[in-house]
C-alpha positions in Angstrom: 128.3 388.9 144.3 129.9 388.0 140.6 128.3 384.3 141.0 124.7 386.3 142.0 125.1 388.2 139.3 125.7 385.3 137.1 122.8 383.6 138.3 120.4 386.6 138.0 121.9 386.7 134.4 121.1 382.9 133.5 117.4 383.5 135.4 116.8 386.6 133.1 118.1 384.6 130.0 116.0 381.4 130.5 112.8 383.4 131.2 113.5 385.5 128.2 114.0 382.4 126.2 110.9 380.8 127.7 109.1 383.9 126.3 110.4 384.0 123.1 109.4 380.5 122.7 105.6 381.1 123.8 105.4 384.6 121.1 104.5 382.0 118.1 102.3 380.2 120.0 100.6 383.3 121.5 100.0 384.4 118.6 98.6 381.5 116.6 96.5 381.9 119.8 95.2 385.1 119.0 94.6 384.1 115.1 92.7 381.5 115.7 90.6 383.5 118.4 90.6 385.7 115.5 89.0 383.4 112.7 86.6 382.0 115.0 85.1 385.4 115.7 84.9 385.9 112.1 83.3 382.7 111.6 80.7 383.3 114.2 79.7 386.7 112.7 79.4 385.5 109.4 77.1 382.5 110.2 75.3 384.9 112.5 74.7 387.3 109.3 76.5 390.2 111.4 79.9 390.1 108.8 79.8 393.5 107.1 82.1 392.2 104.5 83.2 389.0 103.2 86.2 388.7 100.9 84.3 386.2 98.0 87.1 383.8 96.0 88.2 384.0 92.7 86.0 382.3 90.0 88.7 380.1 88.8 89.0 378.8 92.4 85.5 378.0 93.1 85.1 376.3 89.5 87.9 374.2 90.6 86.3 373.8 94.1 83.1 372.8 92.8 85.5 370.1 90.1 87.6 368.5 92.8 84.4 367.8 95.2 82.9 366.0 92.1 86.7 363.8 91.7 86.5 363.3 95.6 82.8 361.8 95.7 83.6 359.6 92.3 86.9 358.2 93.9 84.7 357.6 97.1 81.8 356.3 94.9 84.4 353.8 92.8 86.5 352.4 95.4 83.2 351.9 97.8 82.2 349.5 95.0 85.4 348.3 94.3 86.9 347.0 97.5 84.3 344.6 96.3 87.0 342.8 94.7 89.3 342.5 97.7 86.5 340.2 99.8 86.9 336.7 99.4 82.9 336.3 98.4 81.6 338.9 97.3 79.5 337.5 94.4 78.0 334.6 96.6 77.3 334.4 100.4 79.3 331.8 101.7 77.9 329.1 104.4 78.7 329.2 107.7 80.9 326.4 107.7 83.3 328.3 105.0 83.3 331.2 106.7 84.7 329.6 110.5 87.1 327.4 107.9 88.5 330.6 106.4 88.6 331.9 109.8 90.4 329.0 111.6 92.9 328.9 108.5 93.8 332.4 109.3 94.4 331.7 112.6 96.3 328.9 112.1 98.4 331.2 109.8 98.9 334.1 112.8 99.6 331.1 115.2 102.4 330.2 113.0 103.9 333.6 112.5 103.5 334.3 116.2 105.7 330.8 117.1 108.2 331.7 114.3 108.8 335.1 115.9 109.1 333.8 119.1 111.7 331.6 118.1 113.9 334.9 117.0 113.0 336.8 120.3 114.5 333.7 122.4 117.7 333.2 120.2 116.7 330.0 118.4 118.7 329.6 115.2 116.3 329.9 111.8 116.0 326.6 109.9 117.4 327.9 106.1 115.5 326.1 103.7 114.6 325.6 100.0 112.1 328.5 99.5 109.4 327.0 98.1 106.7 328.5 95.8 104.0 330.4 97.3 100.9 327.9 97.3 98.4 329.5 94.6 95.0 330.9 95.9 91.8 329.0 97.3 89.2 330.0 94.5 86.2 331.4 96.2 82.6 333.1 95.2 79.9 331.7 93.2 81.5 329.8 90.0 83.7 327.8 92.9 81.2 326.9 95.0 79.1 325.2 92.2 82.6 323.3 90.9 82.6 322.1 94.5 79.0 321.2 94.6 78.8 319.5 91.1 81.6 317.9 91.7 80.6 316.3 94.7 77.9 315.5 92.8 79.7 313.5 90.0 81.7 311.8 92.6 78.6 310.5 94.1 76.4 309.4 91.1 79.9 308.3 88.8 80.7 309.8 85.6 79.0 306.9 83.6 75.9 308.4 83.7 74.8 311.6 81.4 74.2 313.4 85.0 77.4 312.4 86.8 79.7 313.0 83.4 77.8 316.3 82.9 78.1 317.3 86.4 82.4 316.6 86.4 82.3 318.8 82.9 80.1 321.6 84.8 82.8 321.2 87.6 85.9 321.5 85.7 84.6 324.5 84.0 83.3 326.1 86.9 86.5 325.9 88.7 88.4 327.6 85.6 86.3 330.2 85.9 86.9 330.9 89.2 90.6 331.0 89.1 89.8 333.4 85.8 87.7 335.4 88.5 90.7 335.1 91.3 93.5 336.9 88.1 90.8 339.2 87.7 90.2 340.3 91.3 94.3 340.6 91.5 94.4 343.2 88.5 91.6 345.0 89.9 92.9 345.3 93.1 96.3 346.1 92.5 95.6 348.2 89.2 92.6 350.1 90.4 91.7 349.5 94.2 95.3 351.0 95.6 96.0 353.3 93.0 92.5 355.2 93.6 93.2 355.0 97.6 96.3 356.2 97.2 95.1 359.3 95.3 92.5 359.9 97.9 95.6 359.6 100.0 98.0 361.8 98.3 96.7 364.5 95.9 93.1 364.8 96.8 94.1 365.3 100.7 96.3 367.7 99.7 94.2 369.7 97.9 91.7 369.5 101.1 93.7 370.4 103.3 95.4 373.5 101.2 91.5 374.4 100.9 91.0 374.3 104.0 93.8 376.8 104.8 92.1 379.0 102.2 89.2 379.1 104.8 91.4 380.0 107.4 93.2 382.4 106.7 90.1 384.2 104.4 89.1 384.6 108.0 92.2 386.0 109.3 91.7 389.0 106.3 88.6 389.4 106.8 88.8 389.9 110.7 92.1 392.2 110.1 89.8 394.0 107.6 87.1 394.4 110.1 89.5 395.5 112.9 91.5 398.3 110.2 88.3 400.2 110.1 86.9 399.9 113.7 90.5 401.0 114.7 91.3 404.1 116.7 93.4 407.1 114.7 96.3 406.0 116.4 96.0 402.3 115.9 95.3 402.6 112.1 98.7 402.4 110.9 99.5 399.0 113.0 95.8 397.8 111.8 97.4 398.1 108.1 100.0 396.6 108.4 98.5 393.5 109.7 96.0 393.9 107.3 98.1 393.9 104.3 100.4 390.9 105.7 96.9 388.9 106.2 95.9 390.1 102.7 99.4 389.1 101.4 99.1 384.9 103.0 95.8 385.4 101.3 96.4 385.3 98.3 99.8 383.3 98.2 97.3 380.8 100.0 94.6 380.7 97.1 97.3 380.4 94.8 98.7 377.7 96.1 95.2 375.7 96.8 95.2 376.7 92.9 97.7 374.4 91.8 97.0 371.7 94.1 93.4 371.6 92.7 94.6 371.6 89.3 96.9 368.6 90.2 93.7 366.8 90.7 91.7 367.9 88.0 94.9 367.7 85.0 95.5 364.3 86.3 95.0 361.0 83.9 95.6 358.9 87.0 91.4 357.9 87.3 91.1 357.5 83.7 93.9 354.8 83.4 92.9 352.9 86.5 89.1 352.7 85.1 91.3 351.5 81.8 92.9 348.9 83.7 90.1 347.6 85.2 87.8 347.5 82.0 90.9 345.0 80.2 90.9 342.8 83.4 87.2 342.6 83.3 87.4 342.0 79.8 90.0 339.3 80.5 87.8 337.7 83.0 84.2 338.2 80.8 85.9 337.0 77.6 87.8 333.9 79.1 84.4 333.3 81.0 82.8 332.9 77.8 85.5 331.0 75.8 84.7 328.6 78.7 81.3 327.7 78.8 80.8 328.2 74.8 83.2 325.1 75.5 80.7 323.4 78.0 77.5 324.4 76.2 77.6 321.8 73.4 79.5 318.8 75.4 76.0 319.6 77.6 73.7 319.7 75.0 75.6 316.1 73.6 74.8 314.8 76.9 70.8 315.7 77.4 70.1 314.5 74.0 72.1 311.3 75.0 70.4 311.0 78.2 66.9 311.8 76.9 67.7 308.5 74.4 68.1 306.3 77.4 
């Protein structure tokens, strides 16, 4: 009888426990059920009475949307400098040749893990330096095509020596573009994502509870004066705890707004990127200010032939 006892006891316990354990989730049941009554009536125009936000907080709504679409807006544009060709649509024949490369690449990394998973020893050798970028885009594709060009027709001629100088330019240029596609990436293209990310998700997400639990208020609100005499006291209570998460929920999406709008992160990448354009532009033009009178040298010099 003792051991039934006991295992009456253990049965009443782990029920009890399994209750206890579905209370929270019971109730963020009925919350929810809750807000999406609320939300209904209000879109339905039957809401007798809608709490309205703070000033403050929709001023800083209205700010953070207009951050949120100008990081979209930026980094849409700016991924830009991530792609290999993005100032010049490469032929078909690069593009399978960048592909195959990269495949080549995975192939290797596959066989080298491989070679861990079955025990083989690692080779430990020299590191050696990372082999520099392939320039790509517009500037390198005409220091490939010029000088192909030179190579053909020689560099005895006006053409063929003005097509190396074009070449060798060209090609400085676009390792000038591949530094400056590095900076911008690095300097503005991840720091901008990362903010979208971080701080800006943040703040959505803190608004979004704002939303939520305005609902939850609103609905206890709604319920506190449809309540029966001897419900009213309960009604308050829930009404002033609802009313309480309220406003420690405002205050909170608050700060986290302000986080976005006080912060000189934006500003300092757009800095960053103008000194790497500048870089690039400036170099550019160093360049072919360079180029410009060894060409003009060699028209008049072909012109007297």
């Amino acid at each position: 009888s003792e051991q039934a006892s006991s295992a009456a006891s253990q049965i009443t316990g782990m029920f009890s426990n399994i209750g206890a354990s579905l209370m929270p989730f019971g109730a963020n049941i009925g919350k929810q059920f809750n807000q999406m009554q609320q939300l209904a009536k209000e879109r339905m125009g039957t809401a007798s009475d809608i709490t309205e936000l703070p000033a403050e907080y929709r001023e800083l709504e209205d700010k953070v949307d207009k951050i949120k679409l100008l990081h979209d807006g930026l980094l849409k544009v700016a991924r830009n400098y991530t792609l290999h060709h993005y100032d010049y649509e490469a032929p078909i024949a690069s593009t399978f040749a960048d592909l195959a490369s990269t495949v080549q690449n995975q192939a290797t990394s596959v066989a080298a893990a491989g070679a861990k998973v079955v025990g083989r020893a690692p080779a430990f050798a020299a590191a050696s330096p990372r082999e520099p970028a392939t320039p790509t885009g517009l500037s390198a594709a005409f220091a490939v095509i010029s000088q192909r060009g030179a190579n053909d027709l020689g560099t005895e001629e006006p053409l063929g020596a003005a097509l190396a100088k074009f070449a060798a330019t060209h090609e400085r240029i676009a390792r000038l573009r591949l530094d400056q596609d590095a900076a911008a990436a690095a300097k503005f293209v991840a720091p901008v994502q990362e903010a979208l990310n971080t701080t800006l998700a943040v703040a959505m997400r803190a608004r979004r509870n704002v939303t939520n639990v305005r609902l939850t208020y609103d609905a206890s609100r709604t319920k506190l004066k449809a309540a029966a005499p001897e419900r009213v006291e309960a009604a308050r209570v829930e009404m002033e705890a609802a009313e309480d998460e309220f406003v420690a929920a405002v205050d909170e999406a608050m700060g986290k707004m302000k986080v976005v709008v006080e912060s000189p992160d934006l500003l300092k990448c757009l800095a960053d990127l103008t000194a790497a354009q500048l870089q690039y532009f400036k170099s550019g033009y160093e360049a072919l200010a360079e180029l410009s009178p060894e060409m003009d040298e060699l028209q008049v010099t072909n012109e007297a032939l």
